[in-house]
C-alpha positions in Angstrom: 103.6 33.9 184.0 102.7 31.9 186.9 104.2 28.2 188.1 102.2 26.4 190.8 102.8 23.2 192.7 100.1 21.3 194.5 100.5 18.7 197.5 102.3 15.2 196.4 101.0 12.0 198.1 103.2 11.9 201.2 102.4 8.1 201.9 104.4 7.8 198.6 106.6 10.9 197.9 107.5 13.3 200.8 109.6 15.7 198.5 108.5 19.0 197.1 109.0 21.0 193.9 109.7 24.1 195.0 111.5 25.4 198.2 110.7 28.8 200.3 114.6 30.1 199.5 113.9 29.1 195.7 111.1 31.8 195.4 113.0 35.0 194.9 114.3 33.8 192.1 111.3 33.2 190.1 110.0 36.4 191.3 113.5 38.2 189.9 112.3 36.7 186.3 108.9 37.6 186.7 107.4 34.7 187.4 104.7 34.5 190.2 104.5 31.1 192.3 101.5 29.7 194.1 101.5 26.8 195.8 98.5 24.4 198.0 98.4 25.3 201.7 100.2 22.9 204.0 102.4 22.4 201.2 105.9 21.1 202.8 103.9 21.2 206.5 105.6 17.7 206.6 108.7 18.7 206.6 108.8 21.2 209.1 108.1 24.0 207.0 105.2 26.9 207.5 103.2 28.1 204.8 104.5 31.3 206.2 107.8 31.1 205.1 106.6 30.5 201.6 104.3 33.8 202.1 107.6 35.8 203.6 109.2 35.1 200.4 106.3 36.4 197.8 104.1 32.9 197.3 100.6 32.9 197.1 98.7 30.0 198.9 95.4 28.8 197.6 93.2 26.6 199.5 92.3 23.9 196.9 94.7 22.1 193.9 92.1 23.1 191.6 92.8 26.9 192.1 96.5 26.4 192.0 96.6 23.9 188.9 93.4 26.6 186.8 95.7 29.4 187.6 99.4 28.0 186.4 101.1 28.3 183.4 103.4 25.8 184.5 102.7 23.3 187.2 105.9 21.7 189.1 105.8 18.2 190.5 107.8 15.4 191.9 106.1 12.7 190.0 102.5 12.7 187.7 99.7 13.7 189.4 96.8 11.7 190.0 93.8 11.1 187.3 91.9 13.7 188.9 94.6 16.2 189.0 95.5 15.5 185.3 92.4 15.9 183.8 92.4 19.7 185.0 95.1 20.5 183.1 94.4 22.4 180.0 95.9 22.9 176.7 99.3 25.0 177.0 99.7 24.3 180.2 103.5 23.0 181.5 103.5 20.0 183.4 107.2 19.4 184.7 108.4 16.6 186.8 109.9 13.4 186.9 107.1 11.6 185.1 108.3 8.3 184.8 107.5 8.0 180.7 108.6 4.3 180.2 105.9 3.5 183.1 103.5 6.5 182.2 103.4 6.3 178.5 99.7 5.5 177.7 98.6 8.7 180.4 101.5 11.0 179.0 100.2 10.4 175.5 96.5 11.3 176.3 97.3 14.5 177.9 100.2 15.6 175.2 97.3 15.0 172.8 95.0 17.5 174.5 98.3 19.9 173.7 99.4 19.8 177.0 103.6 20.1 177.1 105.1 17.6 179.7 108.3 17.7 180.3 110.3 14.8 182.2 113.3 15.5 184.0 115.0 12.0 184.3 115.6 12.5 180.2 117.8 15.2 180.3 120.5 14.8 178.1 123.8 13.8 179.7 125.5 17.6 178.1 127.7 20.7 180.4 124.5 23.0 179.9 122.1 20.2 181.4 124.2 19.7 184.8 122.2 21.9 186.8 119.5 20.2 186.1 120.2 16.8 186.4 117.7 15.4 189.0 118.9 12.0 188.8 122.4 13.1 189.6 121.5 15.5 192.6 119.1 13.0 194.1 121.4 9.9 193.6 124.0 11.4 195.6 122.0 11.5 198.6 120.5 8.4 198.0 123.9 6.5 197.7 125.1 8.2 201.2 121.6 7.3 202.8 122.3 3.5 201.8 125.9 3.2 203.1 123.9 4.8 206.4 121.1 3.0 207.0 123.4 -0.4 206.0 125.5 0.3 208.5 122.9 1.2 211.1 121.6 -2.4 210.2 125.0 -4.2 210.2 125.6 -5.6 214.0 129.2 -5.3 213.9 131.7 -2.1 213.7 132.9 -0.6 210.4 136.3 0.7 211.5 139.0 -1.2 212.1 140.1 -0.4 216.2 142.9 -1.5 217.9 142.7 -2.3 221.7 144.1 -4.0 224.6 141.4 -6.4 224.1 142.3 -7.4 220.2 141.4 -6.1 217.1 138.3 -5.7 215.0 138.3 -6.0 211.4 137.1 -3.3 208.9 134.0 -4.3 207.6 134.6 -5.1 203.7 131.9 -3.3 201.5 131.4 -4.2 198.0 129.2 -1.2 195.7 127.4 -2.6 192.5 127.4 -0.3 190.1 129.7 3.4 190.2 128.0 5.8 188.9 126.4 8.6 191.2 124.8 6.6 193.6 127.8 4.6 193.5 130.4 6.6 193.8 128.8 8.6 196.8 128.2 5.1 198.3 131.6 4.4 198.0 133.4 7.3 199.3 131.4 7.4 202.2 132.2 3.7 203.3 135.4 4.8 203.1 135.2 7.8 205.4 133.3 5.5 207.8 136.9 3.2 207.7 135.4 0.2 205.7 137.6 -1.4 202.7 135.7 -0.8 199.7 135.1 -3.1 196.4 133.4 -2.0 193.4 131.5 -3.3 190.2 130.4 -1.8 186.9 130.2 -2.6 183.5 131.4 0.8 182.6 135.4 0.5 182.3 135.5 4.2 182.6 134.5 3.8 186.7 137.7 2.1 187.2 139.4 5.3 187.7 137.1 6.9 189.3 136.6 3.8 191.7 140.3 3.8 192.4 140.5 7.7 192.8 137.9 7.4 196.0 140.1 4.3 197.8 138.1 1.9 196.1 138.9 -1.7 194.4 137.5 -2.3 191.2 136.6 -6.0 190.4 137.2 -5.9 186.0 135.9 -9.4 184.6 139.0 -10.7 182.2 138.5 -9.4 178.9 135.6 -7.5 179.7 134.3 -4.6 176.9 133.0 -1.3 178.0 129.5 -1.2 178.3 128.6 2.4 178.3 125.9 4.2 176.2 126.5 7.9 174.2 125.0 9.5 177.1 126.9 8.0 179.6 124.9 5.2 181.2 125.4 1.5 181.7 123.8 -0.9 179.3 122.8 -4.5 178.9 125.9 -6.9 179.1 126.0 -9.9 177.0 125.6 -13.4 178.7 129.6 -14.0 178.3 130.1 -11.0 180.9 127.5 -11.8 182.7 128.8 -15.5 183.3 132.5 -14.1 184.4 131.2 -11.5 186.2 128.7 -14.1 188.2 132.1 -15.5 188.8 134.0 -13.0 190.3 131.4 -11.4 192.5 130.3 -15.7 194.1 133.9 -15.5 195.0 134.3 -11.8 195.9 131.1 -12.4 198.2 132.5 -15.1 200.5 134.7 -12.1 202.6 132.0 -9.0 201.7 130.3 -8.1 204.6 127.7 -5.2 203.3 126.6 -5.3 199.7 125.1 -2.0 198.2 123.5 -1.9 195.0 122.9 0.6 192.8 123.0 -0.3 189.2 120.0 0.6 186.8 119.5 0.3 183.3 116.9 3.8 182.3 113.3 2.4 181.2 114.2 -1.0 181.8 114.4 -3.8 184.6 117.1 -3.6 187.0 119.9 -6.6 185.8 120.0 -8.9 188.9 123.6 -9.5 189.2 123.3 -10.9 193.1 121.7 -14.5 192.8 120.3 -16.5 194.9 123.5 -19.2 195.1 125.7 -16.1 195.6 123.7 -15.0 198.6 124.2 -18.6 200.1 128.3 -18.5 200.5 127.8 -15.0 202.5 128.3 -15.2 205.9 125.2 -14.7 208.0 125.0 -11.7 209.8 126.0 -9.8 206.0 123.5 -6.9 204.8 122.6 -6.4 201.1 121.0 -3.2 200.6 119.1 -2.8 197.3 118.4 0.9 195.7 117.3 -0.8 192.2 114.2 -2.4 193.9 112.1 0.1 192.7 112.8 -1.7 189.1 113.3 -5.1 190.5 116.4 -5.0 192.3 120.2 -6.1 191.5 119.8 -9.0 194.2 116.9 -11.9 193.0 115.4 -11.9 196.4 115.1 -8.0 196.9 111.5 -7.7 197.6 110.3 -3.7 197.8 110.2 -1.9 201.1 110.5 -5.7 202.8 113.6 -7.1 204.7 114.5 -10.7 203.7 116.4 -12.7 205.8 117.6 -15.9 203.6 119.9 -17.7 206.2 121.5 -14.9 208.2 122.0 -12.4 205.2 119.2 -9.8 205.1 118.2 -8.2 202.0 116.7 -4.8 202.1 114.7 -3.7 199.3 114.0 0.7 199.3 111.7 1.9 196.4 112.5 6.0 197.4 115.4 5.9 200.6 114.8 9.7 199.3 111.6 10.0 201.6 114.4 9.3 204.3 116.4 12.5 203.6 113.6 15.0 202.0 114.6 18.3 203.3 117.9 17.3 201.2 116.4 15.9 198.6 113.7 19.2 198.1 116.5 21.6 198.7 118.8 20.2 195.4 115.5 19.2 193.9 114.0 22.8 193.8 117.3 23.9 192.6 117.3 21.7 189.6 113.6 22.7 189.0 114.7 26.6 188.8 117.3 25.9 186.3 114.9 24.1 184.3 112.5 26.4 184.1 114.6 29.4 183.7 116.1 27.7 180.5 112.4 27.2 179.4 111.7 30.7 180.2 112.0 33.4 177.5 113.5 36.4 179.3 112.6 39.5 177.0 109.1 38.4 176.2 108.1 37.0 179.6 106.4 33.6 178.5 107.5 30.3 178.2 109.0 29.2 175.2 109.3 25.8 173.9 112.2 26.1 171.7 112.2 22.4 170.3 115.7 23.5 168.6 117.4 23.8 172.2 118.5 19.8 172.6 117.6 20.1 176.7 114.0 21.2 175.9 113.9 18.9 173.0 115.1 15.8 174.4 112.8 16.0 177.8 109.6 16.7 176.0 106.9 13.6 176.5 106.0 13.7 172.7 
């Protein structure tokens, strides 16, 4: 069996599939890898340190895609790309079905098995595979970063001769992975920390990093099967609107991070909520990819509405990708080696297994 990966489209995704310390361990199954040449270039990696480790390198995608069983991407490949694919080939990535539908359908018709990673089922089994977990960690710590790069004040408190300076007060929108990683590294970085989720189950977790947790009175947990956040009912949505107006007035960096899978982000920050922060404050969107939590997050812009700026990032993963490739790969391999059948040396899609099951485009 053979996996390939061919070149993403750097001006839109600068992380890779596979990783040159990744590549033993296919080869310990029995699984060959080839890959495009100048494949991770970009990120300061030879296409001889993919060779030193047992890849081959072709020259053109169309070699590497006509001679994979499986092919290993970031996101869907372009029309051209797709249309090479053949039937029983793999196609493995994070596909995006809930945007892709109409050009997953086409090529599962042709018999083509896609598999996307974002719908892994929330199980123990799955959790070294879980893309969106491994990748929203980094993207939560990038956030609090690149916020406080932005932020013209300092975040500790200090004590000097001169006076003292305040600790910046940070306020996280949603606590899940992103979340959570957003919070606890505000707090290494000395700022006081608020929190937000519709989940009650993050109030612990909140508290157990230094965080507050802002709860709207008699609020009900919102939390699907598999463990993510779903739509609140206009009741909570009109208490929380409540709290956070008031919570805003002292907040000094806002991070966002709440997402509702295959649907529009819930703007929880609105536009009379951004008018009683204090100028000078930074909002810092990671749901504008799918709209953003604020309702003046525009993507990859900076918005300044009266001192406040409001910074929309559709992949802040492009900002950390030798990171983000390393964990990526690594969720990749376990994939695949759960897809892999072991004693007969072929892939086999076991529709019985709930993993494989559940992240197969049908």
């Amino acid at each position: 069996m053979i996996i390939g990966s061919i070149s993403e489209n750097k001006n839109i995704e600068k992380r890779v599939a596979i990783m040159p310390d990744i590549i033993k361990k296919y080869l310990a199954l029995g699984i060959k890898v080839s890959i495009t040449e100048n494949y991770a270039v970009h990120l300061g990696i030879d296409d001889s340190e993919y060779e030193s480790q047992g890849a081959q390198i072709f020259q053109s995608e169309n070699e590497v895609i006509s001679n994979s069983n499986a092919l290993l991407q970031l996101s869907l490949p372009n029309d051209q790309n797709l249309n090479k694919l053949e039937k029983d080939q793999i196609l493995i990535g994070v596909l995006n079905p809930f945007v892709n539908s109409k050009k997953l359908n086409e090529i599962s018709s042709k018999k083509i098995n896609c598999f996307s990673l974002e719908l892994l089922p929330r199980i123990t089994r799955a959790q070294s595979m879980d893309i969106l977990s491994s990748q929203a960690n980094l993207a939560g710590y990038k956030a609090v970063v690149d916020s406080f790069a932005f932020f013209q004040k300092a975040i500790p408190m200090m004590m000097t001769a001169a006076g003292t300076i305040s600790a910046a007060k940070v306020l996280v929108v949603g606590a899940g992975v992103a979340g959570l990683q957003a919070i606890a590294t505000a707090k290494r970085m000395g700022a006081i920390v608020f929190s937000t989720d519709v989940r009650l189950a993050s109030k612990e977790q909140v508290e157990s990093l230094g965080g507050k947790f802002l709860m709207v009175e008699g609020a009900e947990n919102l939390e699907t099967e598999g463990g993510y956040a779903k739509e609140a009912s206009d009741d909570f949505k009109k208490k929380q609107e409540e709290l956070l107006k008031e919570t805003l007035k002292k907040i000094d960096i806002v991070v966002c991070t709440a997402l509702i899978p295959g649907k529009k982000a819930p703007v929880i920050i609105k536009n009379d909520m951004i008018k009683v922060m204090q100028s000078g404050s930074v909002i810092y969107d990671l749901a504008a990819s799918q709209g953003g939590n604020s309702e003046l997050t525009k993507a990859d812009e900076i918005v300044d509405s009266n001192g406040v700026k409001i910074m929309g990032e559709t992949n802040i993963l492009n900002k950390l990708p030798v990171s983000a490739s390393n964990l990526f790969s690594k969720n990749m391999f376990n994939f695949v080696n759960n897809l892999f059948n072991k004693d007969k040396k072929n892939f086999n899609i076991n529709l019985e297994d709930e993993i494989i099951e559940k992240t197969m485009v049908k």
